[in-house]
SEFITI-345263 format. One record per residue (C-alpha): chain; x, z negated, y; residue number from 1. Coordinates in steps of 0.1 Angstrom, whole numbers, m for minus. Each point is the difference from the previous one (the first is absolute). Example, Ala and Ser with C-alpha at 12.3 -4.5 7.8 and 13.67 -1.06 7.14 Angstrom:
<sites>
<kette: A	c1: 123	c3: m78	c2: m45	nr: 1>
<kette: A	c1: 14	c3: 7	c2: 34	nr: 2>
</sites>
This chain:
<sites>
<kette: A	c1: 2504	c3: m802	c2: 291	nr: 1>
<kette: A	c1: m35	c3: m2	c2: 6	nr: 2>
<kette: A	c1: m21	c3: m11	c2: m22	nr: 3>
<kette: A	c1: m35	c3: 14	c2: m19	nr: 4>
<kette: A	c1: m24	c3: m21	c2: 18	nr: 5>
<kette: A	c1: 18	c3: 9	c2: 33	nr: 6>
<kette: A	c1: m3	c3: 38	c2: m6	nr: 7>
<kette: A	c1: m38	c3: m5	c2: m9	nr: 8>
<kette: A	c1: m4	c3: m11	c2: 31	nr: 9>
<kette: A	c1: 16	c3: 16	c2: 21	nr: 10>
<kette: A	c1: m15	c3: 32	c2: m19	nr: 11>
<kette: A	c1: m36	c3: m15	c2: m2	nr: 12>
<kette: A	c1: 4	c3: m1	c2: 42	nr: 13>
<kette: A	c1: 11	c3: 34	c2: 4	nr: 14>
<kette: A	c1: m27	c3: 10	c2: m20	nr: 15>
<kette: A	c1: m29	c3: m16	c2: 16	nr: 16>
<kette: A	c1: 19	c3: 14	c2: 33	nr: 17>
<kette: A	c1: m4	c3: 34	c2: m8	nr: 18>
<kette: A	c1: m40	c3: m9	c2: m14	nr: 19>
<kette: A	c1: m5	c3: m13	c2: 37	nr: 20>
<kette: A	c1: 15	c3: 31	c2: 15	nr: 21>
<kette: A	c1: m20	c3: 25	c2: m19	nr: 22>
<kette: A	c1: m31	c3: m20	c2: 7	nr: 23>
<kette: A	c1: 7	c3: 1	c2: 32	nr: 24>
<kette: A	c1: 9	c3: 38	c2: 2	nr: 25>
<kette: A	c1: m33	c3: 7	c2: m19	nr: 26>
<kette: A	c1: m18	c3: m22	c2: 29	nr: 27>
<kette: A	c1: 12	c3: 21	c2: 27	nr: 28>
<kette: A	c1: m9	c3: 35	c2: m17	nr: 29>
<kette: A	c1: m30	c3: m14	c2: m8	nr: 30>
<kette: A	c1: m11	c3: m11	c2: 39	nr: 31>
<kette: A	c1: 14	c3: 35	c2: 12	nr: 32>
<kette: A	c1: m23	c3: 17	c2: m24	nr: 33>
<kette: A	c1: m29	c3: m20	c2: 13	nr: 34>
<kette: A	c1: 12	c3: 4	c2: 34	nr: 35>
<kette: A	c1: 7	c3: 35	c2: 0	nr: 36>
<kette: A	c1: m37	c3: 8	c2: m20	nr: 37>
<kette: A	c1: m12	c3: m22	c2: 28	nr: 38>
<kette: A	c1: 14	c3: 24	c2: 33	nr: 39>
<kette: A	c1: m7	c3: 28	c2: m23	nr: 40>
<kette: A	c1: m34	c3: m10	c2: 0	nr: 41>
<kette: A	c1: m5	c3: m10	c2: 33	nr: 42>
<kette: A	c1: 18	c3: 34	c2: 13	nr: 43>
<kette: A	c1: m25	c3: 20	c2: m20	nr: 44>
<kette: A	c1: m30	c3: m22	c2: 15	nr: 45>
<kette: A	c1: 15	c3: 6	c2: 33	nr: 46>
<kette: A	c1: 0	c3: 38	c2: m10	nr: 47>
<kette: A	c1: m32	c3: 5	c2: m10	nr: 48>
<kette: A	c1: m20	c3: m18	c2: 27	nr: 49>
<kette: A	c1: 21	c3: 20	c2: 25	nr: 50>
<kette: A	c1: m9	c3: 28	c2: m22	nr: 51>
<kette: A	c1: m41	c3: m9	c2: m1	nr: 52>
<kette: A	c1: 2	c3: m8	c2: 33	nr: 53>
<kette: A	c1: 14	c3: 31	c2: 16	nr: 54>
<kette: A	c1: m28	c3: 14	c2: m21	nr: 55>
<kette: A	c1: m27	c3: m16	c2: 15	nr: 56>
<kette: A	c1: 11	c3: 6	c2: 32	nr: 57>
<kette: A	c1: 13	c3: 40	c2: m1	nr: 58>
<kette: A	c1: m23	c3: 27	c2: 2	nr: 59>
<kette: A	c1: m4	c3: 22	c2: m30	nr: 60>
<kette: A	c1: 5	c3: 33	c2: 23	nr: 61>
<kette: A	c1: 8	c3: m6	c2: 33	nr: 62>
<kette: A	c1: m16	c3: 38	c2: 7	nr: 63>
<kette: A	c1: m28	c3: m7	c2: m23	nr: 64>
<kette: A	c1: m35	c3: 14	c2: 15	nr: 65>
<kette: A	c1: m29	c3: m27	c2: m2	nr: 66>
<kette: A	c1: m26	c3: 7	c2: m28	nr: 67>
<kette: A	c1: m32	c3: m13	c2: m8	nr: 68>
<kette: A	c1: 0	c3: m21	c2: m29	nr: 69>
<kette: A	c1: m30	c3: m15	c2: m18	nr: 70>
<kette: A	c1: m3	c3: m35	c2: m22	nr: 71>
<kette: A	c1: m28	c3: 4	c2: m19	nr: 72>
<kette: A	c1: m26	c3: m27	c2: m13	nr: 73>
<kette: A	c1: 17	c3: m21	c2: m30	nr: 74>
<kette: A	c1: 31	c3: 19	c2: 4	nr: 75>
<kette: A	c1: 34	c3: m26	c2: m5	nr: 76>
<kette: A	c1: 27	c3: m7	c2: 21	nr: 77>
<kette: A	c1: 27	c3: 17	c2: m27	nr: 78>
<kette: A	c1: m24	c3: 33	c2: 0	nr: 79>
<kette: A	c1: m1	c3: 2	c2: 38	nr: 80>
<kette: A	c1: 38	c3: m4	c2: m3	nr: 81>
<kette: A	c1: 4	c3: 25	c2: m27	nr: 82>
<kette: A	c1: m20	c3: 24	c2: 24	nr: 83>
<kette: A	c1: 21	c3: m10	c2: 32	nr: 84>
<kette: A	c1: 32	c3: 7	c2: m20	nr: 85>
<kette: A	c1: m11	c3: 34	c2: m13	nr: 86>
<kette: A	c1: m7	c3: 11	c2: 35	nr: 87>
<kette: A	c1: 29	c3: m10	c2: 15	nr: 88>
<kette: A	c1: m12	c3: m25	c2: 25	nr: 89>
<kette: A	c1: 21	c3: m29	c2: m20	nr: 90>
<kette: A	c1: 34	c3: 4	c2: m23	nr: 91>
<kette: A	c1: m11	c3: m27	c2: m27	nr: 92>
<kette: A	c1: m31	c3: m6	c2: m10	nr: 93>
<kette: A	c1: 17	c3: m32	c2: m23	nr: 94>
<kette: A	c1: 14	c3: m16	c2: 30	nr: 95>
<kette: A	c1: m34	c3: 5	c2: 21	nr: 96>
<kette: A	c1: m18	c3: m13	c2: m28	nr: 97>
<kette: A	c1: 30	c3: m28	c2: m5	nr: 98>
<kette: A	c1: m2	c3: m15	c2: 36	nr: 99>
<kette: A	c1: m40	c3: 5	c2: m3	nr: 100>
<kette: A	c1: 1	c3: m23	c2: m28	nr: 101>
<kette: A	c1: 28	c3: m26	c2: 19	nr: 102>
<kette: A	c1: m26	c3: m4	c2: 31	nr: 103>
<kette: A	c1: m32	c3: m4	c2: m19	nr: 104>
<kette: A	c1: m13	c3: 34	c2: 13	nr: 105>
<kette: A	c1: m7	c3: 18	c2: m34	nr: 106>
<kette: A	c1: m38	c3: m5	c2: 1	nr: 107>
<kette: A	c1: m6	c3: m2	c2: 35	nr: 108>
<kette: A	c1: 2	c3: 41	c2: 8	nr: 109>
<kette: A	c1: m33	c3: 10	c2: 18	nr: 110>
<kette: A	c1: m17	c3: 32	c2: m10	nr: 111>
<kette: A	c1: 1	c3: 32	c2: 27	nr: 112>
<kette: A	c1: 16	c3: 27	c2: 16	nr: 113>
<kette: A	c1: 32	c3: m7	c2: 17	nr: 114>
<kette: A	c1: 21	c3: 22	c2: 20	nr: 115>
<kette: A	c1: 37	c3: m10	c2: m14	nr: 116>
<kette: A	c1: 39	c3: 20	c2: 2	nr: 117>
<kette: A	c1: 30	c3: m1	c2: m11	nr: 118>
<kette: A	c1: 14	c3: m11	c2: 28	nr: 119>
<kette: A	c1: m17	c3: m35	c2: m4	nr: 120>
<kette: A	c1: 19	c3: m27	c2: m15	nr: 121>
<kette: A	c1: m16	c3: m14	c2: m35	nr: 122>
<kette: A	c1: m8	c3: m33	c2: 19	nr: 123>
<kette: A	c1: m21	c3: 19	c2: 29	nr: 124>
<kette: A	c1: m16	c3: 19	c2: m27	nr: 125>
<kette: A	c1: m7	c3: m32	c2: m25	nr: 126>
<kette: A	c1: m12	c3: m15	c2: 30	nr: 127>
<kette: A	c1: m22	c3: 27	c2: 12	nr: 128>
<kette: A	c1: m21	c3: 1	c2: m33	nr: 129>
<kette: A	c1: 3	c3: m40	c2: m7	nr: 130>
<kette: A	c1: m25	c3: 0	c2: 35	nr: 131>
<kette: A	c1: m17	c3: 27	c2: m1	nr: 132>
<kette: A	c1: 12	c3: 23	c2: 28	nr: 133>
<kette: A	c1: m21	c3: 33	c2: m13	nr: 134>
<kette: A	c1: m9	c3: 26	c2: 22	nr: 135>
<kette: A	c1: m34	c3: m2	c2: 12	nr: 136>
<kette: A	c1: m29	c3: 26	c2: 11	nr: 137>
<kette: A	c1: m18	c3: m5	c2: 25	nr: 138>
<kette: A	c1: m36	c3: 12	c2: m13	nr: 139>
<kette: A	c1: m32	c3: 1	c2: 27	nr: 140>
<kette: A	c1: m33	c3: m9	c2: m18	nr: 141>
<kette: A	c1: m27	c3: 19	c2: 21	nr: 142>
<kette: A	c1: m32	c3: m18	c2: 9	nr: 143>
<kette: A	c1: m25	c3: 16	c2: m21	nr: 144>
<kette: A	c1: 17	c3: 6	c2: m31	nr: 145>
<kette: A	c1: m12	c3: m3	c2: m32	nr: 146>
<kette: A	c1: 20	c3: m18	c2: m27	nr: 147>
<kette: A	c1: 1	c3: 37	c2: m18	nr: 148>
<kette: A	c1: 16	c3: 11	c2: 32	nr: 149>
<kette: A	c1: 26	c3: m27	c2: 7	nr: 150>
<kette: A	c1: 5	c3: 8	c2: m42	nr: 151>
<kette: A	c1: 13	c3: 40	c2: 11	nr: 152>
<kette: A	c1: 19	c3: m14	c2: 33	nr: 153>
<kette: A	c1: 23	c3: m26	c2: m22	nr: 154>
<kette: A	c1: 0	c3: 21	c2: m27	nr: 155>
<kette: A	c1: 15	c3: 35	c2: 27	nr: 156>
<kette: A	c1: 26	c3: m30	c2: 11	nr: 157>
<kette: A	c1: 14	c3: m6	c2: m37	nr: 158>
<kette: A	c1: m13	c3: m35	c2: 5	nr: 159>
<kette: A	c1: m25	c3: m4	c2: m27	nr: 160>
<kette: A	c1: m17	c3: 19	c2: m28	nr: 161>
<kette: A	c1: m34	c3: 13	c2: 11	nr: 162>
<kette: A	c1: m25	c3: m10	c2: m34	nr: 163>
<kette: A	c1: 21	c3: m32	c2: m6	nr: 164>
<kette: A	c1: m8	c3: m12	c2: 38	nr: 165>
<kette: A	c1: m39	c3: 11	c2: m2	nr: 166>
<kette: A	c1: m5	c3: m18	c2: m35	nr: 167>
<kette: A	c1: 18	c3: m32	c2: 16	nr: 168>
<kette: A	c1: m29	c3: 1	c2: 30	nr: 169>
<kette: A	c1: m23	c3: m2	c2: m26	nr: 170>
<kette: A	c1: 15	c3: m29	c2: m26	nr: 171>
<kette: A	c1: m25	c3: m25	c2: m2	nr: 172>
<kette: A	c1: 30	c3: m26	c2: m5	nr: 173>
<kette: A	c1: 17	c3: 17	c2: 38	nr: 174>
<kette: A	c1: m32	c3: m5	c2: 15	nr: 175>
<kette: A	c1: m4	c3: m34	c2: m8	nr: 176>
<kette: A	c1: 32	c3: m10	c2: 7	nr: 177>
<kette: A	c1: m8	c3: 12	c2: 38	nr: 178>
<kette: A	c1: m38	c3: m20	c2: m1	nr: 179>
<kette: A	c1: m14	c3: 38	c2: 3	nr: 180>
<kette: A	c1: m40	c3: 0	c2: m18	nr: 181>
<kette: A	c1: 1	c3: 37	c2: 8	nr: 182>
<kette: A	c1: 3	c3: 31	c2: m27	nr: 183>
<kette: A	c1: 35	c3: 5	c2: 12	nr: 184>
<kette: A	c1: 27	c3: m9	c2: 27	nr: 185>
<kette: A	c1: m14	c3: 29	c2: 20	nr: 186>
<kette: A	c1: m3	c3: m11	c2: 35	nr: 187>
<kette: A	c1: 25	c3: m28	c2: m3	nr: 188>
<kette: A	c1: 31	c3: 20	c2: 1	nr: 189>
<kette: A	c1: 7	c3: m7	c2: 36	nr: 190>
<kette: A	c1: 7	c3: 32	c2: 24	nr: 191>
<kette: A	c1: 34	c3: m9	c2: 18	nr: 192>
<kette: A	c1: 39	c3: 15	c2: m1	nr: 193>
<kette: A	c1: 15	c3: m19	c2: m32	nr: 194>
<kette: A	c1: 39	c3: 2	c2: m6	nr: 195>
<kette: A	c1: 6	c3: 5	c2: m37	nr: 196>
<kette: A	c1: 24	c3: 8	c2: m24	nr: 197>
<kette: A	c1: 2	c3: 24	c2: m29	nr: 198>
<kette: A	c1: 4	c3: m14	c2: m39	nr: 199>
<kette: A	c1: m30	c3: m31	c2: 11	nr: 200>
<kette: A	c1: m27	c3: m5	c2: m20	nr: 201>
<kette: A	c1: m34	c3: 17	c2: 12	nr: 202>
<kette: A	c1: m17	c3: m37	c2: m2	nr: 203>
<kette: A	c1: 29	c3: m12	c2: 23	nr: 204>
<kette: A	c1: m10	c3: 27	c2: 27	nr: 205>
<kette: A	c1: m41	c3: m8	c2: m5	nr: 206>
<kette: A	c1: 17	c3: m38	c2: 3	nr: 207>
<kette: A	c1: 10	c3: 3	c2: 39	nr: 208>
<kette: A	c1: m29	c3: 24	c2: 7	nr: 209>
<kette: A	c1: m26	c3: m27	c2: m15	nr: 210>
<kette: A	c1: 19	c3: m25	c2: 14	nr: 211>
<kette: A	c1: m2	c3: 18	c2: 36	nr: 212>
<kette: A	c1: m36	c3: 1	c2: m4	nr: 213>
<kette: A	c1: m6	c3: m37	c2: m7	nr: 214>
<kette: A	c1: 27	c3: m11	c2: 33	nr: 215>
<kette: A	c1: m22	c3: 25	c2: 22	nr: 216>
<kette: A	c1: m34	c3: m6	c2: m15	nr: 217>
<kette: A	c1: m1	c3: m40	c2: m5	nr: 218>
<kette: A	c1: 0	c3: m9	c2: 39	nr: 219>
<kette: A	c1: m31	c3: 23	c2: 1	nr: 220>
<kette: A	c1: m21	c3: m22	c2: m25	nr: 221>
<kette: A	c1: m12	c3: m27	c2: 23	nr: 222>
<kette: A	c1: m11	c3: 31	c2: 18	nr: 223>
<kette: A	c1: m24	c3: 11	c2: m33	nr: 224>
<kette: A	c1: m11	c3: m33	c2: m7	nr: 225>
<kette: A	c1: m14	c3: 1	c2: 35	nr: 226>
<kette: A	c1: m18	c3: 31	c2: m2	nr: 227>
<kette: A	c1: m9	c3: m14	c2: m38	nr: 228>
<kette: A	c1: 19	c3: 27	c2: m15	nr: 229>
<kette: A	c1: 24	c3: 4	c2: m35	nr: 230>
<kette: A	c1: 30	c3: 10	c2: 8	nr: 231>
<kette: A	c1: m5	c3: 28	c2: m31	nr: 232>
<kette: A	c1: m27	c3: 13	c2: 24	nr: 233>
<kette: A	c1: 20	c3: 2	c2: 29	nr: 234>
<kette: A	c1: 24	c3: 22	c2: m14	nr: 235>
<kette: A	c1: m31	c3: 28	c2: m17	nr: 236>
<kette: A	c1: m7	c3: 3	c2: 29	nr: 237>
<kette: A	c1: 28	c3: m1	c2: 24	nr: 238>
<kette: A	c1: 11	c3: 26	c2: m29	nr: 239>
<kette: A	c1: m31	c3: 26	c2: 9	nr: 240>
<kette: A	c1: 8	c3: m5	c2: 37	nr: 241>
<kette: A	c1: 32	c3: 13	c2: m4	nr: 242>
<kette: A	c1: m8	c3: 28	c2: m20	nr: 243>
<kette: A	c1: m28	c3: 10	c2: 25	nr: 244>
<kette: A	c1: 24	c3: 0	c2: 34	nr: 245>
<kette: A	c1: 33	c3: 6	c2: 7	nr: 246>
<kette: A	c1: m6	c3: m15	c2: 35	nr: 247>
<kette: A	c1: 7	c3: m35	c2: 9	nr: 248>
<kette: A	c1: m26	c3: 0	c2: 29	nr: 249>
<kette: A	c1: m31	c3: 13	c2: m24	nr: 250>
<kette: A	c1: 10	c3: m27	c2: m31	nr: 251>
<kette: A	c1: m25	c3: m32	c2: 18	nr: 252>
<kette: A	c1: m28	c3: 24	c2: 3	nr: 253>
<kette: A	c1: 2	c3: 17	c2: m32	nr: 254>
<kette: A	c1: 2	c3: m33	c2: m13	nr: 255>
<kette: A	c1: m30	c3: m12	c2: 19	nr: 256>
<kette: A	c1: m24	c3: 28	c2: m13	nr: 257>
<kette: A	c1: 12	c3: m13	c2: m37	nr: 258>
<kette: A	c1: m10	c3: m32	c2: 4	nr: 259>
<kette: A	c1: m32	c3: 5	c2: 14	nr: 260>
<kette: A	c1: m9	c3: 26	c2: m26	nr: 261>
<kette: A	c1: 9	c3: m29	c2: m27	nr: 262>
<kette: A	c1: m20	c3: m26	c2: 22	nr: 263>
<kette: A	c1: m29	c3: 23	c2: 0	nr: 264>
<kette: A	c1: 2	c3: 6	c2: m32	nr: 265>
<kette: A	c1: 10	c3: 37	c2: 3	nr: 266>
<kette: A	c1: 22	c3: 19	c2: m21	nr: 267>
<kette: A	c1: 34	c3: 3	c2: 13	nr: 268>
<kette: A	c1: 1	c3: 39	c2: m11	nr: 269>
<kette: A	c1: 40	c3: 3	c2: 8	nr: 270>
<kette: A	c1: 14	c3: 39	c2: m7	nr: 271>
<kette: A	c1: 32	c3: m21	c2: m9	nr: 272>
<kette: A	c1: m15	c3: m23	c2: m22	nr: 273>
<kette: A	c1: m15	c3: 36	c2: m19	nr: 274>
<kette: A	c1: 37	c3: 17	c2: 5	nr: 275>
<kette: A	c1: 22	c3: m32	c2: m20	nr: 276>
<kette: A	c1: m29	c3: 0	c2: m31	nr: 277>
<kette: A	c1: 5	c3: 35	c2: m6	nr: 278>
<kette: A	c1: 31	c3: 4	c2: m26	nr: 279>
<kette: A	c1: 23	c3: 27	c2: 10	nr: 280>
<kette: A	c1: m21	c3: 11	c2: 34	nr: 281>
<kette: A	c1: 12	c3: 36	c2: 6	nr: 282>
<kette: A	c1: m8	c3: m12	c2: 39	nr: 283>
<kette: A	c1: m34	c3: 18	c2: 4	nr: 284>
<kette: A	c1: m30	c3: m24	c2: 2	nr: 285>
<kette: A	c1: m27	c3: 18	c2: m13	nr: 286>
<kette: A	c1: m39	c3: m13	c2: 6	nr: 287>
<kette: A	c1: m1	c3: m6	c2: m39	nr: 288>
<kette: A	c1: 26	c3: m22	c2: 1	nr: 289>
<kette: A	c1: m20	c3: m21	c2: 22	nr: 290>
<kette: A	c1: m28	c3: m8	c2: m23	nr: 291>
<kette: A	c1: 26	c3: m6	c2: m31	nr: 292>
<kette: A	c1: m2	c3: m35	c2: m13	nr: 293>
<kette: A	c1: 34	c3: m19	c2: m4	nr: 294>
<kette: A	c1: 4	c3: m31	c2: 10	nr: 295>
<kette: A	c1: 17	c3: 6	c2: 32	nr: 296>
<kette: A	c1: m23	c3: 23	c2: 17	nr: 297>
<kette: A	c1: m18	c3: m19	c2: 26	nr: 298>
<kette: A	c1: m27	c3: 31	c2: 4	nr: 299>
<kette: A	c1: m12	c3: m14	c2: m35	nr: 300>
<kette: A	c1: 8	c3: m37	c2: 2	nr: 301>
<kette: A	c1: m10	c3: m28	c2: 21	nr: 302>
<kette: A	c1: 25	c3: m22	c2: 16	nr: 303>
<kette: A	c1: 38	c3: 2	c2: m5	nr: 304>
<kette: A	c1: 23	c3: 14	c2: m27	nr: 305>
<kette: A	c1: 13	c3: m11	c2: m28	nr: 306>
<kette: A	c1: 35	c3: m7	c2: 24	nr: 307>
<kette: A	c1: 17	c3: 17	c2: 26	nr: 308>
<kette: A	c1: 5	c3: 39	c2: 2	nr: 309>
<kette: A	c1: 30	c3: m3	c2: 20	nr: 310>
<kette: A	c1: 28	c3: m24	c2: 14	nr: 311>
<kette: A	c1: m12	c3: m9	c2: 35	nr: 312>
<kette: A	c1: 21	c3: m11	c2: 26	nr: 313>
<kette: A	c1: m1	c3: m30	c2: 24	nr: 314>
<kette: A	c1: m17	c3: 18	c2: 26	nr: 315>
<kette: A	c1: m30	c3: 10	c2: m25	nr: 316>
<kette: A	c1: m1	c3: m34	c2: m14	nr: 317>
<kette: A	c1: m6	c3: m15	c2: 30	nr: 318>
<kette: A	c1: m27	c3: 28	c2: 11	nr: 319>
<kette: A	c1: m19	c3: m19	c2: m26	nr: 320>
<kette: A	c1: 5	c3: m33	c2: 10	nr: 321>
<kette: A	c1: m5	c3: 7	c2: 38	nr: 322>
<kette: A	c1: m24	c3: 32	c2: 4	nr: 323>
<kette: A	c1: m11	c3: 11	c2: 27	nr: 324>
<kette: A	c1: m38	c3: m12	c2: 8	nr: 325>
<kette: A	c1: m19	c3: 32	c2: m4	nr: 326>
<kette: A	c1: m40	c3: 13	c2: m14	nr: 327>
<kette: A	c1: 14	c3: 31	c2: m12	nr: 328>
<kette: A	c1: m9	c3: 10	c2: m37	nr: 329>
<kette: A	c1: 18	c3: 31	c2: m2	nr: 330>
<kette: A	c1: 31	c3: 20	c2: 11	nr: 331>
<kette: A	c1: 12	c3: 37	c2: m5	nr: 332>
<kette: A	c1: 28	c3: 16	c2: 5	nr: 333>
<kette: A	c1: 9	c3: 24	c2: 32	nr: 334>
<kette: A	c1: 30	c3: 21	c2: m18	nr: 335>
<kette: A	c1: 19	c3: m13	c2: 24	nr: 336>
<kette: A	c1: 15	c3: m34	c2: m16	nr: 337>
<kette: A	c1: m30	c3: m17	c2: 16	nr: 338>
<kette: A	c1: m34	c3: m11	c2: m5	nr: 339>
<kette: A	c1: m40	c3: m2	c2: 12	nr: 340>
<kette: A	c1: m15	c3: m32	c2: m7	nr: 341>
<kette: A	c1: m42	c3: 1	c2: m2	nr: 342>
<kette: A	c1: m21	c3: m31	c2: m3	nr: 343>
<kette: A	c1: m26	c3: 20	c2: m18	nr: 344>
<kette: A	c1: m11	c3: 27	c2: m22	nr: 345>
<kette: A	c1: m5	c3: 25	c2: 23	nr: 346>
<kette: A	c1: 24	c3: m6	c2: 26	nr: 347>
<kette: A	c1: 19	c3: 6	c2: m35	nr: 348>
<kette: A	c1: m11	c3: 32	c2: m9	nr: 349>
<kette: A	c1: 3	c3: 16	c2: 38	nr: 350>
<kette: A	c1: 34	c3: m13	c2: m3	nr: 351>
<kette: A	c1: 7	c3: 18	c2: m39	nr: 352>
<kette: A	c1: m19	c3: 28	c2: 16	nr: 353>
<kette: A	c1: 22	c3: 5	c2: 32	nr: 354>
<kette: A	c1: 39	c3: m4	c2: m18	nr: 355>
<kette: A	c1: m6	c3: 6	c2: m38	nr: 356>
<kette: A	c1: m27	c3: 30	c2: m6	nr: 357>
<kette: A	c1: 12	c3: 19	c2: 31	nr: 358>
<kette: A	c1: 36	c3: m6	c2: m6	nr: 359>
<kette: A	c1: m9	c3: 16	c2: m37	nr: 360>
<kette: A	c1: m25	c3: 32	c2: 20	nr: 361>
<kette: A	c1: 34	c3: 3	c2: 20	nr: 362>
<kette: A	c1: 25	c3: 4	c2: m33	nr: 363>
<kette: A	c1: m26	c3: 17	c2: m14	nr: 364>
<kette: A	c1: m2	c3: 31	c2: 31	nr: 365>
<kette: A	c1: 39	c3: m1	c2: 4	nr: 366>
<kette: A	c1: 3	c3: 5	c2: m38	nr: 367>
</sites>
């Protein structure tokens, strides 16, 4: 017969053998739990980068046509996305915006007009706009131009608005920026073919055109120095050169007869000069408009202008720094593109005589 103690005991160990089992039971469940949250986890991971990944690398529409689509200036990364989502060239604009965000790219979008599909994957398309693969323009600045011109050509092209440009030529803080002592940026604006795109700036397009001038222009200024010249006055009057011929061949002679008229003193009485003064010049040059004061009318004035009346090219800015070596005072036109040079008065007037007064007899009979 066994006795109490014995039977404590031996219940006592059953009892802390059945703790120890539960304990370890509740060990086990506990581990799987963890274990199974864990794969669960991990699974789901696994899931979802597969699933953002075959996002970023399938094309919204693989028939999709390619559209023009424009990031505006200040415009964010989640609006362009919002945008790109609405017109179908992405599925998700939060998972565009999401892997934006994961590679740092959320404020490095560049402004302009880029031609984008559908059938691009969301990393081509991120990666178009994060450097700035726009569509550019080509745009040909003629020699000659005035700033008001170039203004209506960039302004036909969707490239700029026309009074914003013109009031930026004219900024005394722009001009100073570009070392210009001039009224304006008029003759600065360098003629050449520019590639630019739409949604810039209008002072990032006067930028490379000002820019342009100063590459072409600042190899010429030993040049000036030599013939004791500014640089400022170079350009005036490389500007009226242009405006006087359209051929290469006549630009060192026509530049010749201005400099001897300044040397001598003379009046450089330029019909140009009169023309670019006169606001809103209905293009008839009347004989009144020759003896009406403004500040650009070299009939009136002595010396040069105020600042250019045009934006010359290289060929007319060297015309000034190399002329040809001539006497003559005075040239007129032969309505035929070209000109009679006179190194006096009235060689001059035979000349006026023989291609203007006829020429206006002749209209006159025919009439």
């Amino acid at each position: 017969m066994l006795s109490y103690q014995r039977i404590l005991e031996k219940t006592n160990v059953h009892w802390l053998t059945y703790e120890g089992e539960e304990n370890s039971i509740l060990g086990m469940s506990w581990n799987r739990l963890i274990f199974g949250t864990v794969a669960i986890v991990f699974l789901l991971s696994v899931f979802l980068s597969l699933a953002f990944g075959l996002f970023l690398i399938t094309p919204a529409d693989k028939a999709g046509p390619e559209q023009v689509f424009v990031i505006r200036e200040k415009q964010s990364l989640k609006e362009a996305a919002e945008e790109l989502e609405k017109r179908g060239i992405i599925k998700s604009k939060r998972l565009f915006a999401l892997w934006a965000r994961i590679v740092g790219q959320t404020k490095q979008i560049k402004v302009g007009e880029y031609a984008l599909s559908p059938k691009m994957p969301p990393l081509e398309i991120l990666e178009k706009i994060r450097r700035g693969m726009v569509i550019a323009y080509p745009v040909t600045i003629p020699e000659g131009f005035t700033a008001e011109e170039i203004a209506d050509l960039l302004e036909a092209k969707g490239l700029v608005a026309k009074a914003q440009f013109l009031q930026l030529t004219k900024d005394p803080k722009v001009l100073s920026q570009y070392r210009i002592t001039g009224p304006s940026l008029e003759g600065y604006l360098f003629p050449d073919t520019y590639q630019f795109n739409r949604g810039l700036p209008a002072l990032t397009l006067i930028d490379v055109m000002v820019k342009r001038f100063w590459q072409v222009v600042e190899p010429l200024r030993a040049r000036a120095n030599e013939v004791g010249m500014k640089i400022e006055d170079v350009i005036i009057l490389a500007s009226i050169v242009e405006k006087e011929t359209g051929r290469p061949d006549e630009r060192p002679t026509i530049a010749s007869v201005f400099l001897n008229r300044l040397r001598r003193g003379m009046r450089l009485e330029s019909d140009p000069t009169v023309i670019y003064g006169i606001e809103h010049f209905d293009g008839n040059l009347k004989k009144e408009d020759l003896g009406r004061e403004t500040p650009y009318n070299t009939y009136v004035i002595r010396g040069l202008t105020p600042g250019p009346i045009a934006n010359p090219g290289l060929d007319a800015i060297k015309a000034i720094l190399y002329p040809a070596q001539t006497d003559y005072l005075y040239f007129v036109s032969k309505n035929d593109g070209s000109h009679h040079f006179s190194k006096s008065f009235t060689e001059h007037t035979r000349a006026v005589e023989m291609y203007q007064k006829r020429r206006g007899r002749s209209r006159e009979k025919t009439s």
